[in-house]
KETI-94438 format. One record per atom (N, C-alpha, C): residue number from 1; residue in one letter; atom name; x, y, z. Coordinates in steps of 0.2 Angstrom, whole numbers. Layout:
<rs>
NUM	a	CA	X	Y	Z
...
</rs>
This chain:
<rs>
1	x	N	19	-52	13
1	x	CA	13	-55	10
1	x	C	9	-51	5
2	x	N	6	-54	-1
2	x	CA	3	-47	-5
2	x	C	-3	-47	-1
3	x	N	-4	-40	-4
3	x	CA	-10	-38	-2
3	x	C	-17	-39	-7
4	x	N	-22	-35	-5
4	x	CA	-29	-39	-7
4	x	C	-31	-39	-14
5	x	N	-29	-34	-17
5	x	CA	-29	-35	-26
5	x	C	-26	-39	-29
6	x	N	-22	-43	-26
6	x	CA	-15	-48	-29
6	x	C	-21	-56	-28
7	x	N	-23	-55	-22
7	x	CA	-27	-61	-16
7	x	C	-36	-60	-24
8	x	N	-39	-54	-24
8	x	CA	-46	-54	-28
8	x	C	-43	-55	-36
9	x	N	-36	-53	-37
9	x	CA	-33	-57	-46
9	x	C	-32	-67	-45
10	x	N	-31	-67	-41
10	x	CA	-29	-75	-39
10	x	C	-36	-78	-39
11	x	N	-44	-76	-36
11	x	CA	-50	-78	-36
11	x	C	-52	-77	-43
12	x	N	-51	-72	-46
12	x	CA	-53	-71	-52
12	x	C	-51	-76	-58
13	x	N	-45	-78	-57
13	x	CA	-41	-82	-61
13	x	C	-45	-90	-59
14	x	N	-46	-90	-53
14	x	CA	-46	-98	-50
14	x	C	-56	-98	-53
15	x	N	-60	-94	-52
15	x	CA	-64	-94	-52
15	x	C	-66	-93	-59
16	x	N	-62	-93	-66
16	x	CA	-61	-91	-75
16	x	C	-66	-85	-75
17	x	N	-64	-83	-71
17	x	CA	-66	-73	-71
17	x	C	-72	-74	-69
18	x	N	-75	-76	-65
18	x	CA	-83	-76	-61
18	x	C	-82	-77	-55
19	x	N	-79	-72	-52
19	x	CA	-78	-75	-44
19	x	C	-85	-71	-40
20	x	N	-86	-77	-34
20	x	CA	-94	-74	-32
20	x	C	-92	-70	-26
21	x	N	-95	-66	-24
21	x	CA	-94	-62	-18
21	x	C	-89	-64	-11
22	x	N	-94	-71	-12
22	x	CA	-89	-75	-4
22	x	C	-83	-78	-4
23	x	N	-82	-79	-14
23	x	CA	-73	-79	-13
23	x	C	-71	-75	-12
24	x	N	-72	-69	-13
24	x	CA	-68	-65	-16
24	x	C	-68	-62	-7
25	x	N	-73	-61	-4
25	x	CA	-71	-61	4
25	x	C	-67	-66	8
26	x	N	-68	-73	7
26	x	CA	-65	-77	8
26	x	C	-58	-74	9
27	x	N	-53	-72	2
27	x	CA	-47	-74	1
27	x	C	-46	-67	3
28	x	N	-48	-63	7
28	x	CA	-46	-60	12
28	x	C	-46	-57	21
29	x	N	-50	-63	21
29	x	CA	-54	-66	27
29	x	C	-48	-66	33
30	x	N	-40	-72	30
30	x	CA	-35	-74	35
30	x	C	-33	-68	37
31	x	N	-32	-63	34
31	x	CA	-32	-55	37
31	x	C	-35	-51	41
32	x	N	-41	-54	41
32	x	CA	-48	-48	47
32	x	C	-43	-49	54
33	x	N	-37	-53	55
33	x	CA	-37	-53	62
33	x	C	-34	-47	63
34	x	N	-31	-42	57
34	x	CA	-27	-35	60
34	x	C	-34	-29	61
35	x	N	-41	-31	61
35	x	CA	-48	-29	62
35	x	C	-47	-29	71
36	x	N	-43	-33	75
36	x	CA	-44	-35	82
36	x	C	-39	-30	85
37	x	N	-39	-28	92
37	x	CA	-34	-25	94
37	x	C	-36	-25	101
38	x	N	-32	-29	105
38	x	CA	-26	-27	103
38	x	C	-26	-37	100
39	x	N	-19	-37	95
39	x	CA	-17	-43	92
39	x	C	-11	-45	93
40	x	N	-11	-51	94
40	x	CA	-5	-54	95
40	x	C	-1	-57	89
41	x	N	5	-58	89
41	x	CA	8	-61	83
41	x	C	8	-68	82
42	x	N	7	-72	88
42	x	CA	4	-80	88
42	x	C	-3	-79	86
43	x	N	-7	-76	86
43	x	CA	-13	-75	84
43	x	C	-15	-75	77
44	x	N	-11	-68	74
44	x	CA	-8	-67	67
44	x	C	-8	-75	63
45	x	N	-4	-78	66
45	x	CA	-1	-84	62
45	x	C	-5	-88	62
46	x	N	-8	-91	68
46	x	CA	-14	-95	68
46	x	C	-21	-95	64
47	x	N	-22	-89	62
47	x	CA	-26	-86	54
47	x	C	-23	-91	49
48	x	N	-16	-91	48
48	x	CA	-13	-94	41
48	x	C	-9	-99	43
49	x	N	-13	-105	49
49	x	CA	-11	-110	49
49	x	C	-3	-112	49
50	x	N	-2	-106	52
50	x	CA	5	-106	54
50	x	C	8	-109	61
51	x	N	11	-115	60
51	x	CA	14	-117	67
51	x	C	21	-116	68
52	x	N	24	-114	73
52	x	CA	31	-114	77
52	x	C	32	-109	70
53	x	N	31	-104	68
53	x	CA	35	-99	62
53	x	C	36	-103	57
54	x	N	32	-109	54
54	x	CA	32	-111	51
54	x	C	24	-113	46
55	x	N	25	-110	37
55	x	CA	17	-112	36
55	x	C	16	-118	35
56	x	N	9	-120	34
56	x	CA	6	-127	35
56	x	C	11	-131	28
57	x	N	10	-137	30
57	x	CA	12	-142	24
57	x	C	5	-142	18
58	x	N	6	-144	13
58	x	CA	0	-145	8
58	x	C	-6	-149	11
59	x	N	-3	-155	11
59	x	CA	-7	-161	16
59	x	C	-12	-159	23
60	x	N	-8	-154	28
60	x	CA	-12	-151	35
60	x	C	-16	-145	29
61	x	N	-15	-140	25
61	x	CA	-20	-137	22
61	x	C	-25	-142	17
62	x	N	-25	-145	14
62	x	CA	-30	-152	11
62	x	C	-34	-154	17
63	x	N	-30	-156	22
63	x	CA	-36	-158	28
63	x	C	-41	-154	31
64	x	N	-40	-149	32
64	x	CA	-42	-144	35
64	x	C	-46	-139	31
65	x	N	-45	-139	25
65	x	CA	-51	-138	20
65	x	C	-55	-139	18
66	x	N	-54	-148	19
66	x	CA	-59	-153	19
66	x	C	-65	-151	23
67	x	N	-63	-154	30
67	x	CA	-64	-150	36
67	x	C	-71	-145	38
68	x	N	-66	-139	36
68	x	CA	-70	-131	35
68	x	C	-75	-134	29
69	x	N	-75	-136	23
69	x	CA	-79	-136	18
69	x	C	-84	-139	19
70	x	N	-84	-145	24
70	x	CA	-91	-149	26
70	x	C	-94	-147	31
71	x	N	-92	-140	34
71	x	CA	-95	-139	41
71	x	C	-104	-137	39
72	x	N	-104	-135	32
72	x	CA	-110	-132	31
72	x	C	-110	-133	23
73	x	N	-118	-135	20
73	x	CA	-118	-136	15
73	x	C	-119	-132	10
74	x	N	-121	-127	11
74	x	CA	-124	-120	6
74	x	C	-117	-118	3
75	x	N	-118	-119	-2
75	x	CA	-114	-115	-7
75	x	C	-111	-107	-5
76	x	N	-113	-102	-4
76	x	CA	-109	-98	-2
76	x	C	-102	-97	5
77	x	N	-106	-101	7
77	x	CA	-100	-104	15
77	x	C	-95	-108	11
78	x	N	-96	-111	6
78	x	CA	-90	-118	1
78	x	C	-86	-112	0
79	x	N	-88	-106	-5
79	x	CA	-85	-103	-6
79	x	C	-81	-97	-3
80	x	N	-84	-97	4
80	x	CA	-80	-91	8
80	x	C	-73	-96	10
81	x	N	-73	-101	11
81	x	CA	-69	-108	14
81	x	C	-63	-107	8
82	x	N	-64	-109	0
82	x	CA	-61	-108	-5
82	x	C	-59	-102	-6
83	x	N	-60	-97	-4
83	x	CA	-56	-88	-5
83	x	C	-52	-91	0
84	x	N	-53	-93	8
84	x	CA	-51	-92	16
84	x	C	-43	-96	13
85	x	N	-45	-101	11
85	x	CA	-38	-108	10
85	x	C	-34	-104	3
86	x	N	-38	-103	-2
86	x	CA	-33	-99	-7
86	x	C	-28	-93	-5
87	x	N	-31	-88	-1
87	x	CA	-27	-85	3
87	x	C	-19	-87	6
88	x	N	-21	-93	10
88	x	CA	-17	-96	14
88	x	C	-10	-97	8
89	x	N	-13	-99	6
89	x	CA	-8	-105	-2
89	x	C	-4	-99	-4
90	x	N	-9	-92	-8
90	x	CA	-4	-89	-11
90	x	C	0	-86	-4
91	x	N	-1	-84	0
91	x	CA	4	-83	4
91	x	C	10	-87	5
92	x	N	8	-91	5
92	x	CA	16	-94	7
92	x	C	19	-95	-1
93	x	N	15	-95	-7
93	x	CA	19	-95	-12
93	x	C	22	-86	-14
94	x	N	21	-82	-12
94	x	CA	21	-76	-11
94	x	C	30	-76	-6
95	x	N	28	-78	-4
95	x	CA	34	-79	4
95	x	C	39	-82	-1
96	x	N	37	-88	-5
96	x	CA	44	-93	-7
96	x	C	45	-91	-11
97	x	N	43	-86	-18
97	x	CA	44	-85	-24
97	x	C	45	-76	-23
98	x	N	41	-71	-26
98	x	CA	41	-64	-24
98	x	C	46	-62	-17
99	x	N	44	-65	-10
99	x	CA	47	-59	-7
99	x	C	52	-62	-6
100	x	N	56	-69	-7
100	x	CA	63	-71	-8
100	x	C	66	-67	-11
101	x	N	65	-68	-16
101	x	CA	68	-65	-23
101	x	C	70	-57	-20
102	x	N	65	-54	-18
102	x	CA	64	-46	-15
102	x	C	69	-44	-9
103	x	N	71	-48	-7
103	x	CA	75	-49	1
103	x	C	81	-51	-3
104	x	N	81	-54	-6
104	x	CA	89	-56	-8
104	x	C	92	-49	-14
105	x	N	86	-45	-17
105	x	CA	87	-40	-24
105	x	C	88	-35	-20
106	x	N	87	-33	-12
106	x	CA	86	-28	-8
106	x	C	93	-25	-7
107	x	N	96	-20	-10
107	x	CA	101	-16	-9
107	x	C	101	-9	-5
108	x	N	98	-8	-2
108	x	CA	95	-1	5
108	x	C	96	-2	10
109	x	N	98	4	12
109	x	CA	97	2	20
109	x	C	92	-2	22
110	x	N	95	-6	28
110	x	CA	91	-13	30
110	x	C	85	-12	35
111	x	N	87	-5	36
111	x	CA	82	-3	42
111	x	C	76	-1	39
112	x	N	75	2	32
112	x	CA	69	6	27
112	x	C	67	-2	23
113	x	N	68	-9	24
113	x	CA	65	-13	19
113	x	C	59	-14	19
114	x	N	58	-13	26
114	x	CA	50	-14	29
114	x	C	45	-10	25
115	x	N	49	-3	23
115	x	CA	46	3	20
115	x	C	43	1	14
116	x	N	52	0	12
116	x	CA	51	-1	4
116	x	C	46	-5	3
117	x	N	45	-12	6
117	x	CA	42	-14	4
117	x	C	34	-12	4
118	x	N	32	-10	9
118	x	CA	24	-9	11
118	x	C	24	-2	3
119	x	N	28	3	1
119	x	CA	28	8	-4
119	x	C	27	2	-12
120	x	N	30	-2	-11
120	x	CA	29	-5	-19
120	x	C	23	-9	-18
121	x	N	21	-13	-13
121	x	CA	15	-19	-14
121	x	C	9	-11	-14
122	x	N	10	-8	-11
122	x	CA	4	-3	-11
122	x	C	2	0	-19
123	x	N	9	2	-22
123	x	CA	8	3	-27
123	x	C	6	-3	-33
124	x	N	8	-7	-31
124	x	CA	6	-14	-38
124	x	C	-3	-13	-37
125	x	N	-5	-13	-29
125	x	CA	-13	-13	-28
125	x	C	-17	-6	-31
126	x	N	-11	-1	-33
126	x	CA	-17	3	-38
126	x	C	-16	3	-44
127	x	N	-10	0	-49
127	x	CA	-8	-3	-53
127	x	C	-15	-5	-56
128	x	N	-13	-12	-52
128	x	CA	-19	-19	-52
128	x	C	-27	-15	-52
129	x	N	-29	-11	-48
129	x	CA	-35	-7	-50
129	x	C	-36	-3	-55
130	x	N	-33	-1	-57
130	x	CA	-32	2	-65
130	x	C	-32	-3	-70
131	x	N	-28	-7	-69
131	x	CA	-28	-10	-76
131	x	C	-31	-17	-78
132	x	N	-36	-18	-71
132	x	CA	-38	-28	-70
132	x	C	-47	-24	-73
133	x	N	-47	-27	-76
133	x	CA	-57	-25	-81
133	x	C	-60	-28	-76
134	x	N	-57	-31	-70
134	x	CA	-63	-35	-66
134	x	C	-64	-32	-59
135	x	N	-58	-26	-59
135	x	CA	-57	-22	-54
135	x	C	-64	-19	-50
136	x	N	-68	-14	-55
136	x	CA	-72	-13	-53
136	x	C	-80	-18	-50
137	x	N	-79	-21	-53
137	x	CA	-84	-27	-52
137	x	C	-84	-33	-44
138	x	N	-76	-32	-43
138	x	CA	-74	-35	-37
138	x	C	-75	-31	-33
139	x	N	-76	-24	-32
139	x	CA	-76	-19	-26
139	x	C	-85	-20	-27
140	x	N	-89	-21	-30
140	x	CA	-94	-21	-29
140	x	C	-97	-27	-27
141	x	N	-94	-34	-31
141	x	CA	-97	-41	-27
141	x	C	-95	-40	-17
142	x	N	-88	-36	-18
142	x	CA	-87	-36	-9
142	x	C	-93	-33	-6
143	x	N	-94	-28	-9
143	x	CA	-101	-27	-3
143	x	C	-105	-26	-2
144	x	N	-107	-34	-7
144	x	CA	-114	-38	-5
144	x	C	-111	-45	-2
145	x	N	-105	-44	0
145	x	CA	-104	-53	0
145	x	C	-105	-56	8
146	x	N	-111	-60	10
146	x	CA	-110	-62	13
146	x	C	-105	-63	20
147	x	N	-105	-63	25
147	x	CA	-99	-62	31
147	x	C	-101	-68	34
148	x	N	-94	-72	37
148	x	CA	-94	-79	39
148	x	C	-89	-78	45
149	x	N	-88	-79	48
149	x	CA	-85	-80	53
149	x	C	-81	-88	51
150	x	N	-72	-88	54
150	x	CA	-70	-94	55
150	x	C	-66	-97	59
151	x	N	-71	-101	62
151	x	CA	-69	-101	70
151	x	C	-64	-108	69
152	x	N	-59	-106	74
152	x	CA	-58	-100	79
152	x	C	-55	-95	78
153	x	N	-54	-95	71
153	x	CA	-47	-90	69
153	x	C	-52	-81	70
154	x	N	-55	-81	66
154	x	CA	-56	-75	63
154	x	C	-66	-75	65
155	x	N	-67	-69	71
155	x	CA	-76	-68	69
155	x	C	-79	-65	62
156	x	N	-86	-65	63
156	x	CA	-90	-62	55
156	x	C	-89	-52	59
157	x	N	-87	-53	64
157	x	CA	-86	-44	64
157	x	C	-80	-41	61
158	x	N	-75	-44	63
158	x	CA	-70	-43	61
158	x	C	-67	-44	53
159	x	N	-72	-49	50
159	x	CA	-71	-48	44
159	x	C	-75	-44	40
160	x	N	-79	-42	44
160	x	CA	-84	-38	39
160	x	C	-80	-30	39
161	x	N	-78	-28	49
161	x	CA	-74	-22	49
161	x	C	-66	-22	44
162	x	N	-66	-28	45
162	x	CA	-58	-28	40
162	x	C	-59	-26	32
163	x	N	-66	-29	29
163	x	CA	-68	-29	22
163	x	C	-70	-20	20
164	x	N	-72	-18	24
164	x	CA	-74	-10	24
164	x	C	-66	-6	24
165	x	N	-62	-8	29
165	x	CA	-57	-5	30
165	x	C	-52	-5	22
166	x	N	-53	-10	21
166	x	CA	-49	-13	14
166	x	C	-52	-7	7
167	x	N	-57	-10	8
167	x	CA	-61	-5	3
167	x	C	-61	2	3
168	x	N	-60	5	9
168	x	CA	-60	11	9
168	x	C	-53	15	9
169	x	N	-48	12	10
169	x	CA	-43	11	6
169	x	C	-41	8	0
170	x	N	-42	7	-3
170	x	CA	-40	5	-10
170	x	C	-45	11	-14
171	x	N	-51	13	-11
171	x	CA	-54	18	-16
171	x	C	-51	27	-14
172	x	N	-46	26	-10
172	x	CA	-44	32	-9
172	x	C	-36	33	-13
173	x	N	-36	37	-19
173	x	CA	-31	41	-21
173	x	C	-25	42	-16
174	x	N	-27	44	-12
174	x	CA	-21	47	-9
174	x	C	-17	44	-5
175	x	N	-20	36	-6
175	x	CA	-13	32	-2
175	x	C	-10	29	-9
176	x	N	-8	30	-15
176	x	CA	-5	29	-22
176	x	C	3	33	-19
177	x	N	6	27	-18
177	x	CA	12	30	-17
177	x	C	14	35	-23
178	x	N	12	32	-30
178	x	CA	14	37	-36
178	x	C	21	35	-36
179	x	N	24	28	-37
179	x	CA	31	26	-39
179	x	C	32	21	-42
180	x	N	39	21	-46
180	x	CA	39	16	-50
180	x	C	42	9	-46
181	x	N	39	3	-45
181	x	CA	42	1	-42
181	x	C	47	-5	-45
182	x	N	54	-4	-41
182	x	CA	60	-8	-43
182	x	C	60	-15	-43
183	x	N	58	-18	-37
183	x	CA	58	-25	-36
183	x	C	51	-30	-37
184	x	N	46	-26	-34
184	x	CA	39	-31	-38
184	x	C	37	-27	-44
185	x	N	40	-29	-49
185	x	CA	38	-26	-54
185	x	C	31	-29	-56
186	x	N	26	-26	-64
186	x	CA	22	-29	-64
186	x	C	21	-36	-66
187	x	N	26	-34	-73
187	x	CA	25	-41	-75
187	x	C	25	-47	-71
188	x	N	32	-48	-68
188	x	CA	31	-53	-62
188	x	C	28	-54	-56
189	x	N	23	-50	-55
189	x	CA	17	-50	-51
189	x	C	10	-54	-54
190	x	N	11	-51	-61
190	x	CA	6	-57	-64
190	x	C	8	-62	-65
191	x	N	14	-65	-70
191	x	CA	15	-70	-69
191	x	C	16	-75	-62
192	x	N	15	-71	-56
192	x	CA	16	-75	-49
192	x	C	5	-77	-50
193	x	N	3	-69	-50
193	x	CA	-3	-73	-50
193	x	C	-6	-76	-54
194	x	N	-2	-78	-61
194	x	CA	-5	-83	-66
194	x	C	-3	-90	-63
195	x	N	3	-90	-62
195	x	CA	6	-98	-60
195	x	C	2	-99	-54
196	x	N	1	-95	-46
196	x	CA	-3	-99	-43
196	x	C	-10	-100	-41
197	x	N	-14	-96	-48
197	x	CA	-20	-99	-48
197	x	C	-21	-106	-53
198	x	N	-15	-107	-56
198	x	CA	-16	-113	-60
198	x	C	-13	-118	-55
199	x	N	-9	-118	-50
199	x	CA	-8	-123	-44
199	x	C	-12	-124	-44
200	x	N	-19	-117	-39
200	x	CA	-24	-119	-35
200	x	C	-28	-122	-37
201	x	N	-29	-123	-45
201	x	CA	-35	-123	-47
201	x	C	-33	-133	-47
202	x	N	-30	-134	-48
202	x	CA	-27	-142	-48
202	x	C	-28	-142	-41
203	x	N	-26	-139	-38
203	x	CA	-27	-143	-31
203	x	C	-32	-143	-25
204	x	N	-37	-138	-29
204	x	CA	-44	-138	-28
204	x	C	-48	-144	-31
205	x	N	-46	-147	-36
205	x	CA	-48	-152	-41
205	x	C	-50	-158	-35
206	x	N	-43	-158	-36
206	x	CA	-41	-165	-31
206	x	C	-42	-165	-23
207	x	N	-44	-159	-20
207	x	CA	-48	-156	-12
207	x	C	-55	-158	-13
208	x	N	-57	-156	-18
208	x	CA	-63	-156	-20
208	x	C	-68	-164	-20
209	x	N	-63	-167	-24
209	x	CA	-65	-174	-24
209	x	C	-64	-177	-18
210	x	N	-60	-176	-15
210	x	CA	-58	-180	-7
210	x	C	-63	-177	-5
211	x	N	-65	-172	-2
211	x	CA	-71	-169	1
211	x	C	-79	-172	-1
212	x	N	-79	-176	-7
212	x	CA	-84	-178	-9
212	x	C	-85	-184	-7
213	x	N	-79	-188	-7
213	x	CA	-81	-195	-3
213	x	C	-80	-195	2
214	x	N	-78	-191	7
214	x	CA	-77	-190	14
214	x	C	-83	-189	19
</rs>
């Protein structure tokens, strides 16, 4: 799955460069649940609407957006819902695009891919801090943004502890692998996040309007 700088370029893009704080928590919200411990793997999944090792269909994510989006009217809750569901999407498009391609281009030992990988997304995400003009503007909308709880998936403690832990890593130096990486390069990293905020931004269109007459 990418990590959070790939999740806050996706908000940025879906948002036309003005994402508000609750997205930008939202779309990293389906992950407060490794804030919990101890954590289960069934548990893990159930954040991203994953049944039987399987992610949700479009249609069960449509529903269930709906759903969440009406539970509360206030605009910054619409939008913690919209980060929370953008999340889920790129991940599975992440899963079916990037980490395919990554698994199949992986010529290592099999027992170090787990490494490899965690060393390159690590590195895309201080990459992506360097070089996104809206880098520094997102670590500041996160902490003032609003914390939401989504039940039953994920509490407001857990994502507020998660949103601190993230942050406080990402501003530390010294987790920068400092390498080039082979299989997620950059380009293809952006172009992953250009093409799936122009899905989501269509598919938020038409969730959008379904939610309205509903």
């Amino acid at each position: 799955m990418p990590w959070p700088m790939v999740h806050f370029a996706v908000a940025e893009k879906i948002s036309l460069s003005n994402p508000s704080p609750e997205l930008l928590i939202g779309s990293i919200s389906p992950d407060a649940i490794h804030a919990r411990d101890p954590v289960t793997r069934a548990e893990k999944g159930l954040t991203h609407l994953v049944s039987e090792g399987r992610f949700a269909s479009i249609e069960t994510l449509k529903m269930n957006y709906i759903a969440y989006l009406n539970k509360h009217a206030d605009a910054e809750w619409k939008e913690f819902v919209k980060g929370y569901f953008a999340h889920i999407y790129t991940d599975m498009r992440w899963t079916e695009a990037l980490y395919a391609d990554f698994s199949k281009a992986y010529d290592e030992e099999s027992s170090k891919i787990r490494d490899t990988y965690n060393q390159e997304v690590s590195q895309v995400e201080f990459v992506l801090m360097r070089s996104a003009e809206w880098a520094d503007g997102a670590i500041a909308k996160l902490r003032q943004a609003q914390v939401y709880a989504m039940e039953p998936f994920v509490t407001k403690d857990e994502v507020s502890k998660y949103r601190d832990i993230k942050l406080a890593w990402l501003l530390d130096p010294s987790n920068e692998p400092g390498i080039e990486t082979k299989y997620f390069i950059e380009d293809a990293v952006m172009r992953f996040i250009e093409n799936t905020a122009n899905e989501l931004i269509d598919l938020f269109r038409e969730w959008n309007l379904e939610a309205e007459r509903s």
